[in-house]
LOBAGU-943667 format. One line per field, with one value per residue (C-alpha): residue number from 1; x, y, z. Coordinates in nm, 3 decimals, always signed. Example, Ala and Ser with C-alpha at 12.3 -4.5 7.8 and 13.67 -1.06 7.14 Angstrom:
<nodes>
zaza c(1_2)
X c(+1.230_+1.367)
Y c(-0.450_-0.106)
Z c(+0.780_+0.714)
</nodes>
This chain:
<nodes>
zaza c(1_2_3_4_5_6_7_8_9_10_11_12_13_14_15_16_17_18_19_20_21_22_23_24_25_26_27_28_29_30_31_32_33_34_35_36_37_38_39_40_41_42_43_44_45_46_47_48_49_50_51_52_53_54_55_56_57_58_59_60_61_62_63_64_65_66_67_68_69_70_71_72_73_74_75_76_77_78_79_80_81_82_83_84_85_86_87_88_89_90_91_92_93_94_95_96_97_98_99_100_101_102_103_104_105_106_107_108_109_110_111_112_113_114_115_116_117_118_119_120_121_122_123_124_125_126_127_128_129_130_131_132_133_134_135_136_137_138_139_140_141_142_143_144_145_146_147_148_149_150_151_152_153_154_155_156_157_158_159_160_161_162_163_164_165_166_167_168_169_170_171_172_173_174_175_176_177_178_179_180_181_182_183_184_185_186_187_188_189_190_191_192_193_194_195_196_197_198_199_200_201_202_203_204_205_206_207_208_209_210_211_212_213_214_215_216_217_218_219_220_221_222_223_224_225_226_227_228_229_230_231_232_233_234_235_236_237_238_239_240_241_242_243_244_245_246_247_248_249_250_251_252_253_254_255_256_257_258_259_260_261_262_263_264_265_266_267_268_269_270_271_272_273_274_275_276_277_278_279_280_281_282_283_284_285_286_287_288_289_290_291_292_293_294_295_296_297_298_299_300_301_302_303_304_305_306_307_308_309_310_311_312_313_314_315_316_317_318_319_320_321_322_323_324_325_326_327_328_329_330_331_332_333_334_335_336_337_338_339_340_341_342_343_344_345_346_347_348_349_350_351_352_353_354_355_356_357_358_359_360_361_362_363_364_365_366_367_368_369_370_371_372_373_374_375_376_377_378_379_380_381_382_383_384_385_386_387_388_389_390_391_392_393_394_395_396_397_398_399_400_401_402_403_404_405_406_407_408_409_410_411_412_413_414_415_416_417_418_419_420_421_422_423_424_425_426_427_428_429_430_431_432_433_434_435_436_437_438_439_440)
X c(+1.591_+1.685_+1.406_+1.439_+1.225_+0.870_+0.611_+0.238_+0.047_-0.048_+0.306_+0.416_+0.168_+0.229_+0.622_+0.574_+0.356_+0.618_+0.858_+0.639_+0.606_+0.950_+1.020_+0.780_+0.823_+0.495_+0.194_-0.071_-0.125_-0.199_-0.614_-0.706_-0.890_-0.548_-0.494_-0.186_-0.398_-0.506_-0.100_-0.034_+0.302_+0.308_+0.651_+0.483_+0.209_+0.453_+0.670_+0.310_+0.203_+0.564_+0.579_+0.156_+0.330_+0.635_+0.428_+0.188_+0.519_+0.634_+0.882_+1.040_+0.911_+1.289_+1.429_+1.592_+1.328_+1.071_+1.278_+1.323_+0.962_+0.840_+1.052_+0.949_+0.570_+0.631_+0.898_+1.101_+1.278_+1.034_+1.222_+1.586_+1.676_+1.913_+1.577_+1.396_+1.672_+1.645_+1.286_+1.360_+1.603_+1.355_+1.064_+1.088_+0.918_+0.529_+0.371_+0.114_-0.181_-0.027_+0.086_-0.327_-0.358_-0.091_-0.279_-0.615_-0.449_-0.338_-0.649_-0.875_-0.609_-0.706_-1.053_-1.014_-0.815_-1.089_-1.352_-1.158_-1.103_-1.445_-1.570_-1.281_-1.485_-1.811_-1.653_-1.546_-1.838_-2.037_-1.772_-1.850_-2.239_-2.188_-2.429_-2.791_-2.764_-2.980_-2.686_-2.415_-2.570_-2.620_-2.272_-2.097_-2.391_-2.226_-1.904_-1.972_-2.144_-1.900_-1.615_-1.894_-1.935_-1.599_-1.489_-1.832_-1.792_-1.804_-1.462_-1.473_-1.411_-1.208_-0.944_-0.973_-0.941_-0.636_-0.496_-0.533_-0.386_-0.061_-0.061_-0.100_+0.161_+0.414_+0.357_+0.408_+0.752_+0.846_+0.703_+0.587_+0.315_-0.004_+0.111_+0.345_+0.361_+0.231_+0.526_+0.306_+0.294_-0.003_-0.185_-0.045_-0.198_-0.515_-0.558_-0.361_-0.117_-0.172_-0.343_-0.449_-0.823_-0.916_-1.015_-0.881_-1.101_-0.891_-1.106_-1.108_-1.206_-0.952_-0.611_-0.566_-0.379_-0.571_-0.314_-0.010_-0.157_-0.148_+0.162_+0.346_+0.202_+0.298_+0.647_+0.706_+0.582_+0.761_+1.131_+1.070_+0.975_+1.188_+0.994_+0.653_+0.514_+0.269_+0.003_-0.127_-0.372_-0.468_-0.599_-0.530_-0.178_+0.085_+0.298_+0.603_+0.456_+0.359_+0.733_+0.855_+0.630_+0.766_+1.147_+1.028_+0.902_+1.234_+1.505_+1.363_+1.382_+1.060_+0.797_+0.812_+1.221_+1.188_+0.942_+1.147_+1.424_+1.574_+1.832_+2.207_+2.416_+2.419_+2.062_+2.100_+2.344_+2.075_+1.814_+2.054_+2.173_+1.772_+1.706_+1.996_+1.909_+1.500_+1.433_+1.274_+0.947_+0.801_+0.592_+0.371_+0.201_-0.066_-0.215_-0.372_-0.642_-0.738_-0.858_-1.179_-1.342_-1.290_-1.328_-1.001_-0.822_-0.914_-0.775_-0.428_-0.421_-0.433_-0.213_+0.049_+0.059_+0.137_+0.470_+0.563_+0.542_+0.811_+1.048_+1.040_+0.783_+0.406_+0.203_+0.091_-0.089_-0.337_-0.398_-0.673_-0.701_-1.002_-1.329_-1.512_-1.306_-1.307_-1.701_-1.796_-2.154_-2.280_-2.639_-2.669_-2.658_-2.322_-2.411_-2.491_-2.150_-1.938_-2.173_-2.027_-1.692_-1.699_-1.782_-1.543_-1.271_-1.367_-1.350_-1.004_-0.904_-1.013_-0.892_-0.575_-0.473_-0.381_-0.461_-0.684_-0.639_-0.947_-0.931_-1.251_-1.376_-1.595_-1.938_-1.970_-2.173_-1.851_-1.823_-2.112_-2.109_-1.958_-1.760_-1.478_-1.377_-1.529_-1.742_-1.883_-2.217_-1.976_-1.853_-1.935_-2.202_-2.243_-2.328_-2.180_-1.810_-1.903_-2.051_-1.771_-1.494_-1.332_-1.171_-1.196_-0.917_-1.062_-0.754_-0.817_-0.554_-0.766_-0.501_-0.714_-1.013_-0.807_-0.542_-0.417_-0.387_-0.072_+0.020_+0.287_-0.019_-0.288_-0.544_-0.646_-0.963_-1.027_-1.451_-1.486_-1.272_-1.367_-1.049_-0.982_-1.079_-1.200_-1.039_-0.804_-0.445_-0.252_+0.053_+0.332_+0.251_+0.526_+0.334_+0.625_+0.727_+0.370_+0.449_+0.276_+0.532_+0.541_+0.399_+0.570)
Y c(+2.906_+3.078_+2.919_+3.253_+3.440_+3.452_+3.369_+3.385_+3.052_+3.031_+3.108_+2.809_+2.572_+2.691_+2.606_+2.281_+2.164_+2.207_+2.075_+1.741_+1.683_+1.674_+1.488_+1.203_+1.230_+1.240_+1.418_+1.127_+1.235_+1.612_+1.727_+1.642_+1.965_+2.211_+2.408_+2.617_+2.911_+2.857_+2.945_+3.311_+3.295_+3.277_+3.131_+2.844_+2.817_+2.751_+2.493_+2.314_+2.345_+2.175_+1.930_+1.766_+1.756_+1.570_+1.335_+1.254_+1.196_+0.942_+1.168_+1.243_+1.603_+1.654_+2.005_+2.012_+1.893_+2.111_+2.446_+2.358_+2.224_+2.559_+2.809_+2.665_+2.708_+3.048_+3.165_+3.334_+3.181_+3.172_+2.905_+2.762_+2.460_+2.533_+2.779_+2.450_+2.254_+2.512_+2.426_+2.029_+2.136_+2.383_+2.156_+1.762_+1.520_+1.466_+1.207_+1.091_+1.239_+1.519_+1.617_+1.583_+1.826_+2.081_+2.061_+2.130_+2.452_+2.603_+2.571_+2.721_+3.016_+3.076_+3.025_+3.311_+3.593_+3.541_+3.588_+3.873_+4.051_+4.030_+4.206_+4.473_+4.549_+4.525_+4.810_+5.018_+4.986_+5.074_+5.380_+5.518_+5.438_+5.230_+4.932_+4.878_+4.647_+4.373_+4.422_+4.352_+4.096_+3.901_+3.939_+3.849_+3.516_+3.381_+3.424_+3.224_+2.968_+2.898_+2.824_+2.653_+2.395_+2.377_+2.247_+2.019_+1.852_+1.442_+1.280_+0.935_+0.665_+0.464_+0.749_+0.668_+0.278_+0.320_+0.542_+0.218_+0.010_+0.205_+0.259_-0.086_-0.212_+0.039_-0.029_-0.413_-0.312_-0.134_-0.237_+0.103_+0.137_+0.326_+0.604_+0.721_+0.520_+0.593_+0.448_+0.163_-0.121_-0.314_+0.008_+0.093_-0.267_-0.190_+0.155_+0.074_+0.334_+0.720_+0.897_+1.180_+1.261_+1.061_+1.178_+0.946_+1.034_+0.964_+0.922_+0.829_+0.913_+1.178_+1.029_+0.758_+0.908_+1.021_+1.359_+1.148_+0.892_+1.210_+1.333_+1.019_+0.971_+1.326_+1.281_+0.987_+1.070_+1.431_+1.227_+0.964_+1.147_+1.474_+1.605_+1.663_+1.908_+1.886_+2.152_+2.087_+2.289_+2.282_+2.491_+2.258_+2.381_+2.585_+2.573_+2.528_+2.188_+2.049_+2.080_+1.907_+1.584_+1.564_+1.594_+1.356_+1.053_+1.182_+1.155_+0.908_+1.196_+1.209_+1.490_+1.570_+1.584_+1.850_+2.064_+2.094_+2.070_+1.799_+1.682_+1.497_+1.600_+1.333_+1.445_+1.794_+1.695_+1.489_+1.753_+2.000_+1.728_+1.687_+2.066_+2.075_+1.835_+1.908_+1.972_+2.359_+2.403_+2.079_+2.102_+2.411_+2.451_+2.676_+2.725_+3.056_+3.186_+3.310_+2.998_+2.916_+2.804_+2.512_+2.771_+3.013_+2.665_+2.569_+2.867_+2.890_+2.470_+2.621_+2.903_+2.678_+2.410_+2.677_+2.819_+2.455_+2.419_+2.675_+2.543_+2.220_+2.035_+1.930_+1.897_+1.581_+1.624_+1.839_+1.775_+1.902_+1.836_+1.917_+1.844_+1.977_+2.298_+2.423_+2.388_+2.701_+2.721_+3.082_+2.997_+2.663_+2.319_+2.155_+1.846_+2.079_+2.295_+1.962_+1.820_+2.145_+2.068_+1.693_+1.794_+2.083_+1.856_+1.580_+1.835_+1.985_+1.678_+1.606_+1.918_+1.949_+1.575_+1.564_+1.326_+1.532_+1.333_+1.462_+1.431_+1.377_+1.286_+1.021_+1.031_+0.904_+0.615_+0.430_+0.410_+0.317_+0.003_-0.290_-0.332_-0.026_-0.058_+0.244_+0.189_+0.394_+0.505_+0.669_+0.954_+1.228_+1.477_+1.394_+1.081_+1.301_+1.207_+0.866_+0.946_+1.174_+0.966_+0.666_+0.527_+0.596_+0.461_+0.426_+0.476_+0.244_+0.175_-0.098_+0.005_+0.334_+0.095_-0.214_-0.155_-0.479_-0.458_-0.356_-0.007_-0.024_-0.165_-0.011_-0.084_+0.094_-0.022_-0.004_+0.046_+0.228_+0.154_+0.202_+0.080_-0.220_-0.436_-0.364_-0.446_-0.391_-0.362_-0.378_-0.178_-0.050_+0.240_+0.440_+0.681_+0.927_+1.010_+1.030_+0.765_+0.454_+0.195_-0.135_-0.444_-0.652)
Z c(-2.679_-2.337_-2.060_-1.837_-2.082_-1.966_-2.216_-2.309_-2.274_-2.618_-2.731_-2.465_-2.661_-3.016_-2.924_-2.770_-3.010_-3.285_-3.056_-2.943_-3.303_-3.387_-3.078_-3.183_-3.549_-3.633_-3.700_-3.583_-3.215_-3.293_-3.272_-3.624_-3.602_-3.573_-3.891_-3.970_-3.902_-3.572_-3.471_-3.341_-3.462_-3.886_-3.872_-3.639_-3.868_-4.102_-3.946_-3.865_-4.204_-4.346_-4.086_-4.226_-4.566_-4.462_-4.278_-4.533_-4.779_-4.516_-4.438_-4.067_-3.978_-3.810_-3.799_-4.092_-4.331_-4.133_-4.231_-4.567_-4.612_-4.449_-4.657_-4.947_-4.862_-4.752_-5.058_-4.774_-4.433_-4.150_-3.881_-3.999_-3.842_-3.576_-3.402_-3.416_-3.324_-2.975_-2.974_-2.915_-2.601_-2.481_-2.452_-2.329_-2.567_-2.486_-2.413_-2.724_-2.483_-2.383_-2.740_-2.790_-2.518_-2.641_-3.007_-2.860_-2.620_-2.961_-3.086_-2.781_-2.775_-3.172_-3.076_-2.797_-3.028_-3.242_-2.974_-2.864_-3.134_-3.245_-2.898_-2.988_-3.348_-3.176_-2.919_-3.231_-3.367_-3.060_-3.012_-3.375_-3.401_-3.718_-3.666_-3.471_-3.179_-3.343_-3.568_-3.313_-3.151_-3.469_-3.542_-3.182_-3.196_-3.543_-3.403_-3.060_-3.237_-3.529_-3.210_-3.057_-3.353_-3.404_-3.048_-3.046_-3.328_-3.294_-3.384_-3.595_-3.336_-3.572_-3.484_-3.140_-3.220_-3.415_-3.131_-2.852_-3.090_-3.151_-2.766_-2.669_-2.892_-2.806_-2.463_-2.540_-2.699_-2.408_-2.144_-1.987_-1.757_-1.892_-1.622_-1.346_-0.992_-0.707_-0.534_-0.349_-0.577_-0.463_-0.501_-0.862_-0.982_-0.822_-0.996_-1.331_-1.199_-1.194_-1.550_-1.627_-1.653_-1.343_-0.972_-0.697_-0.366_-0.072_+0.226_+0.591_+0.944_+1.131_+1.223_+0.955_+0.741_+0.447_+0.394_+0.468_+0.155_-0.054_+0.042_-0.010_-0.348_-0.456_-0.295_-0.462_-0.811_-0.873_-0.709_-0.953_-1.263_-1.280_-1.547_-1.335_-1.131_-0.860_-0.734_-0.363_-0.199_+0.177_+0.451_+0.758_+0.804_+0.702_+0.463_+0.721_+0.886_+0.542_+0.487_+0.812_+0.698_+0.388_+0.551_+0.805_+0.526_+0.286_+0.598_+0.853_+1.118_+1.347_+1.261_+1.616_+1.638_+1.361_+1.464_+1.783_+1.664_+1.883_+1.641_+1.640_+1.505_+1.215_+1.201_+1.135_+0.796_+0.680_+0.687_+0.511_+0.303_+0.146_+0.160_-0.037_-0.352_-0.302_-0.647_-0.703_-0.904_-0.913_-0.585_-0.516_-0.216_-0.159_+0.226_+0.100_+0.313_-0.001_-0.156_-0.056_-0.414_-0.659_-0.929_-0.768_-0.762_-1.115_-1.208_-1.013_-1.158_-1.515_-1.489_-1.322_-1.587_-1.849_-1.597_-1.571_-1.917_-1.982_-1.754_-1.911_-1.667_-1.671_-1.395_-1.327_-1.001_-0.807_-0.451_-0.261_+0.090_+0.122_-0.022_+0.267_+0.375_+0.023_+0.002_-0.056_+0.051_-0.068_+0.058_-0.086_+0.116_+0.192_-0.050_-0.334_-0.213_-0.233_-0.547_-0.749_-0.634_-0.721_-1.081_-1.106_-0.991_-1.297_-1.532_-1.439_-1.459_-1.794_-1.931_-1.760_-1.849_-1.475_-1.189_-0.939_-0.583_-0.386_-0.040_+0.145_+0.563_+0.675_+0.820_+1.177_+1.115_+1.066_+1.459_+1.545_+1.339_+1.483_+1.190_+1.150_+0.784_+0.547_+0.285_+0.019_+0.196_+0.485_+0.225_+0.415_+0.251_-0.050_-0.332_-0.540_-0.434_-0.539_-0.875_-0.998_-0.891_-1.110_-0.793_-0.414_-0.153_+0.213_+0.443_+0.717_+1.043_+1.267_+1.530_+1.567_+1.752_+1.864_+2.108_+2.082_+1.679_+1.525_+1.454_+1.173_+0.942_+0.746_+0.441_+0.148_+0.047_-0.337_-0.256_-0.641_-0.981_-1.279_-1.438_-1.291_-0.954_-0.585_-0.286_-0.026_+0.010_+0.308_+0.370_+0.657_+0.832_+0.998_+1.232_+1.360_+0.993_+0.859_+0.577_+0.391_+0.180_+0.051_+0.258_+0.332)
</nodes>
């Protein structure tokens, strides 16, 4: 199936669906709530239908037996194998998770045709004076609250239990992390590595490096993992100078030698040589003027996964550097501006199975204190940053206070995890290519 052809969403999540399940051979990591019905496409309907029945026979739900499986539910050829076969090349295999998430997409797009198409009759019916307005409003209620129930409704946890088990021992077989690196190993065994569904705050006081943390780990993950996709979104500086850093860290060239372009000759090849094998759609960048709300951002987040999920990549990342500049305050106080933020971020990231690094400043108490390090209480504005986070990283150079410390070290203080332990790891700190690594 040609990637060039632009497609609907739902279409992208009917398709990938089919193909995830095919890919993993299984049924068992789909939302126990899809039904064949809840696909836009019959024929995918169909091929969803075939591939439950092969999988409660035992059987492999492969292309082959999916076709024959669905033709003979339907009495006429809806998918052969060889379009399903195109399906599988389209679309890389899913994780278990994120073939969860594709299942649910398919069914919130049924649940909004239906929603639709119900305001459409309600229209008609408006336009042709058939029915009272108690009437309609009766009628558009049911509706709402029969998608309502059907997206609240409490899952059996031994579902979930059997889930973790599978999980754990496939991960003992193979000896896979539980999610992608952040390319600083210390860090990655602080945090249990990178998931989806969490917010990492990344905070610290001006000049320590809090944007060059998130850079790095974006960097690192979407040049390790060819199959991801990143989102950042700033509004400290352009797009241009966001690019020099990350051609400083990539070819050991000085920020400063780039921007003015004071380069060797041997210099100038390795800058080409990078632009040249940069990989295209896996980092977006937005320094949009525009973008002054969490909700806008949301948005652009969503829409973005579903274009990377054509082209055969899923966004792993959202960067937003940050909290405070995209406060937007509309009357209210800056801690309730940043509270609704904090929250907005948590649920992206729940519903976007992506890791949403959130970018925060410091108070000033920090330098008044004798003591320099950050802790929690200096997150500046708000307790909400602390509440809504399951871990926060306090980038910390002592360099920035001592003259006679080091400058090519730093910390990241662990001060909140929820999935695993506190405290601090140190790490180098190259300050002319705006770039954390591995200590020693």
């Amino acid at each position: 199936m040609p990637r060039n052809i632009t497609k609907k969403p739902s279409d992208v999540a009917e398709e990938a669906t089919i193909a995830g399940i095919m890919h993993l051979g299984s049924t068992t990591f789909v939302n126990p709530k899809l039904l064949h019905t809840d696909f836009h496409q019959s024929a995918m309907g169909a091929a969803y239908q075939a591939a439950c029945n092969l999988s409660l026979l035992g059987l492999r739900p492969a292309p082959e037996t999916v076709a024959t499986e669905s033709t003979r539910l339907v009495g006429s050829v809806t998918m052969d194998a060889p379009t399903l076969s195109s399906l599988l090349k389209s679309y890389p295999a899913p994780s278990e998770k994120e073939l969860e998430r594709l299942s649910s997409d398919v069914i919130r797009f049924s649940h909004c045709r239906r929603i639709k198409a119900e305001c459409h009759a309600a229209i008609r019916d408006i336009d042709n004076n058939q029915c009272s307005p108690e009437d309609l409003a009766d009628k558009l209620q049911a509706t709402l609250v029969q998608v309502y129930n059907a997206k609240g409704e409490p899952t059996d946890a031994k579902a979930s239990i059997d889930s973790v088990v599978r999980t754990a021992k496939e991960r003992r077989r193979t000896g896979l992390p539980p999610g992608v690196s952040s390319g600083l190993r210390d860090l990655d065994e602080k945090l249990m590595f990178l998931c989806g569904g969490r917010v990492i705050v990344i905070a610290g006081r001006p000049g320590h490096g809090k944007t060059a943390l998130m850079d790095n780990i974006v960097e690192y993950v979407v040049s390790k993992y060819p199959d991801t996709g990143a989102y950042v979104a700033r509004l400290e500086f352009t797009e241009e100078q966001g690019a020099a850093r990350v051609l400083s860290v990539k070819t050991g060239i000085p920020f400063k030698n780039i921007i003015y372009g004071r380069l060797s000759d041997e210099q100038e090849k390795r800058l080409e040589e990078e632009n040249a094998k940069y990989p295209t759609g896996s980092v977006y960048v937005d320094t949009s003027a525009s973008v002054e709300s969490m909700r806008e951002l949301c948005s652009k987040a969503r829409r973005l996964k579903s274009k990377m999920a054509t082209k055969g990549k899923v966004l792993k990342l959202v960067g937003i550097d940050s909290v405070q500049l995209f406060a937007k305050y509309d009357g209210s106080s800056r801690e309730q501006a940043i509270a609704a933020i904090s929250n907005m971020a948590k649920k992206l990231a729940m519903e976007l199975d992506v890791t949403v690094l959130l970018l925060s400043a410091l108070n000033r108490e920090v330098e008044r204190r004798e003591s320099k390090k950050p802790i929690l209480a200096d997150l500046r504005e708000s307790g909400a940053l602390e509440q809504d986070a399951d871990q926060v990283v306090m980038v910390y150079r002592e360099s920035e206070y001592d003259a006679n410390a080091p400058v090519d070290i730093g910390l990241l203080c662990v001060e909140k995890n929820r999935w695993g332990e506190q405290g601090e790891v140190t790490v180098k700190w190259d300050g002319a290519r705006f770039q954390f690594s591995n200590y020693p």
